[in-house]
C-alpha positions in Angstrom: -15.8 -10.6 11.2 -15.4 -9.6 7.8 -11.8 -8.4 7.6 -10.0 -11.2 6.2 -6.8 -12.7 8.1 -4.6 -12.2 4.7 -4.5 -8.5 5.5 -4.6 -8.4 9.0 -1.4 -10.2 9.4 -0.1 -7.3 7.2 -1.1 -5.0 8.9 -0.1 -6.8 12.1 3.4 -7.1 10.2 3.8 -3.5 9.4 3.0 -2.0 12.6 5.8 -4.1 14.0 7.7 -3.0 11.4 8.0 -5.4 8.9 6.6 -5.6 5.3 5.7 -9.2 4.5 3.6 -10.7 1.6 1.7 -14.0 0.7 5.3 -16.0 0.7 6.0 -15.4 4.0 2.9 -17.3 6.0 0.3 -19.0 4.9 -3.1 -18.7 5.9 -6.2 -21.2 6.2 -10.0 -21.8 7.2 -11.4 -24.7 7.9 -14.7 -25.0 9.2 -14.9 -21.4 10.9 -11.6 -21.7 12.3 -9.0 -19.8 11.3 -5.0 -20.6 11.2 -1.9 -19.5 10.4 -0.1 -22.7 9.6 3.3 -21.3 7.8 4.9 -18.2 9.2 8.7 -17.7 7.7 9.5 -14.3 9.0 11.9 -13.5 11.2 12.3 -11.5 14.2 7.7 -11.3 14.6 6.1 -13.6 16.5 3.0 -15.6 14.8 0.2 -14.3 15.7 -2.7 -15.4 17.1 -6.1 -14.8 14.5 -8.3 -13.9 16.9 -6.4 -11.5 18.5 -5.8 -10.0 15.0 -9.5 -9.9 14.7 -10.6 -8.5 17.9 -7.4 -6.0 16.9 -7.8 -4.5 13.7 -11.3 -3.3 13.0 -12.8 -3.4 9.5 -12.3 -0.1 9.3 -8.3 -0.4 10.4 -8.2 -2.8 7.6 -9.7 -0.6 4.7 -7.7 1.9 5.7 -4.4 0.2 5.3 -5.6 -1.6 2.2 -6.1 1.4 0.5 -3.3 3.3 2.1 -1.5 -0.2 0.1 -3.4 0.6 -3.1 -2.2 4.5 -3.3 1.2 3.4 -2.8 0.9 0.3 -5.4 -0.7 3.3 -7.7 2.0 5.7 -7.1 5.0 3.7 -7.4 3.8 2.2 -10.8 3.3 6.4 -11.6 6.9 7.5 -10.7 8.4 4.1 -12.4 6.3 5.3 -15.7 7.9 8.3 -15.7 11.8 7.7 -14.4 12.8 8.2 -18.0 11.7 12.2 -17.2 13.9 12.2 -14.6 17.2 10.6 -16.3 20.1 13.8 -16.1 20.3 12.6 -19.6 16.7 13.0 -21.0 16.5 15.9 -22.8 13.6 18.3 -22.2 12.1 20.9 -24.9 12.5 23.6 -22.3 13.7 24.2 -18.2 10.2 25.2 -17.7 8.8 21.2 -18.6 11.8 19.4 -17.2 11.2 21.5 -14.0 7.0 20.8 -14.1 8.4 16.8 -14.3 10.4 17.4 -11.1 7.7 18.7 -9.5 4.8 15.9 -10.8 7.3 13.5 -9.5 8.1 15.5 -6.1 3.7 15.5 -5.5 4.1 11.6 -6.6 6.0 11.1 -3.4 4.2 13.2 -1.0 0.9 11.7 -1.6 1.1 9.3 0.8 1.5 11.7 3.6 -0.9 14.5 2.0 -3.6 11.5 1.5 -6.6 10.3 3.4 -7.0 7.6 1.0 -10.4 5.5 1.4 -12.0 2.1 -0.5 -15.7 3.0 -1.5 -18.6 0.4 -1.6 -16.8 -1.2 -4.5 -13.1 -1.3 -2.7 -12.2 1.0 -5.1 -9.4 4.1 -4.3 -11.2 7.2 -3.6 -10.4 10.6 -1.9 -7.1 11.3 -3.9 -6.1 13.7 -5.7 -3.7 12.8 -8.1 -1.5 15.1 -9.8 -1.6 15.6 -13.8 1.6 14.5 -15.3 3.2 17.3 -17.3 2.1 17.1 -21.7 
């Protein structure tokens, strides 16, 4: 088993429908055994490791880790460029405020017109970013 319990119990925790991160439970291994000996989140019951193992495949588990990644990418992409999107900020023309609106607009819809995938070096491939306006 090479998918590591830290992201299975995310996974385990979104499809439930709750987003949790490293302060909610706390995960250990100690001799080959695996454990989740702190679990602070409400309404999911703990799960059982195993059963997260024999769940979620590696390939489940890349999948949402770089679904994860694309979102971590684009939210630091649209928070870069908020300032674009102030009713205040003034453009040089309609036609570049308009090209922002749209940059931001394919920001936001990546995650649903994305296969994202981790290659041999867990990095982000098969995205296609769009090219922020000059």
């Amino acid at each position: 088993m090479s998918n590591n319990l830290y992201d299975s119990v995310r996974k385990y925790a979104k499809d439930n429908g709750k987003t949790i991160d490293f302060n909610d439970f706390e995960c250990e291994c100690i001799g080959g055994v695996y454990n989740i000996r702190v679990w602070n989140v409400d309404g999911l019951e703990k799960p059982d490791p195993n059963t997260l193992f024999s769940t979620y495949s590696d390939n489940d588990i890349n999948k949402f880790i770089a679904e994860d990644l694309l979102r971590i990418k684009r939210n630091r992409l649209l928070t870069e460029s908020d300032f674009k999107a102030m009713p205040d900020y003034i453009h040089p023309s309609e036609e570049v405020k308009q090209a922002w609106v749209t940059y931001r607009q394919e920001l936001r819809d990546l995650p649903s017109s994305s296969v994202p995938q981790l290659d041999t070096n867990d990095e982000l491939t098969n995205v296609t970013w769009p090219t922020p306006p000059s």
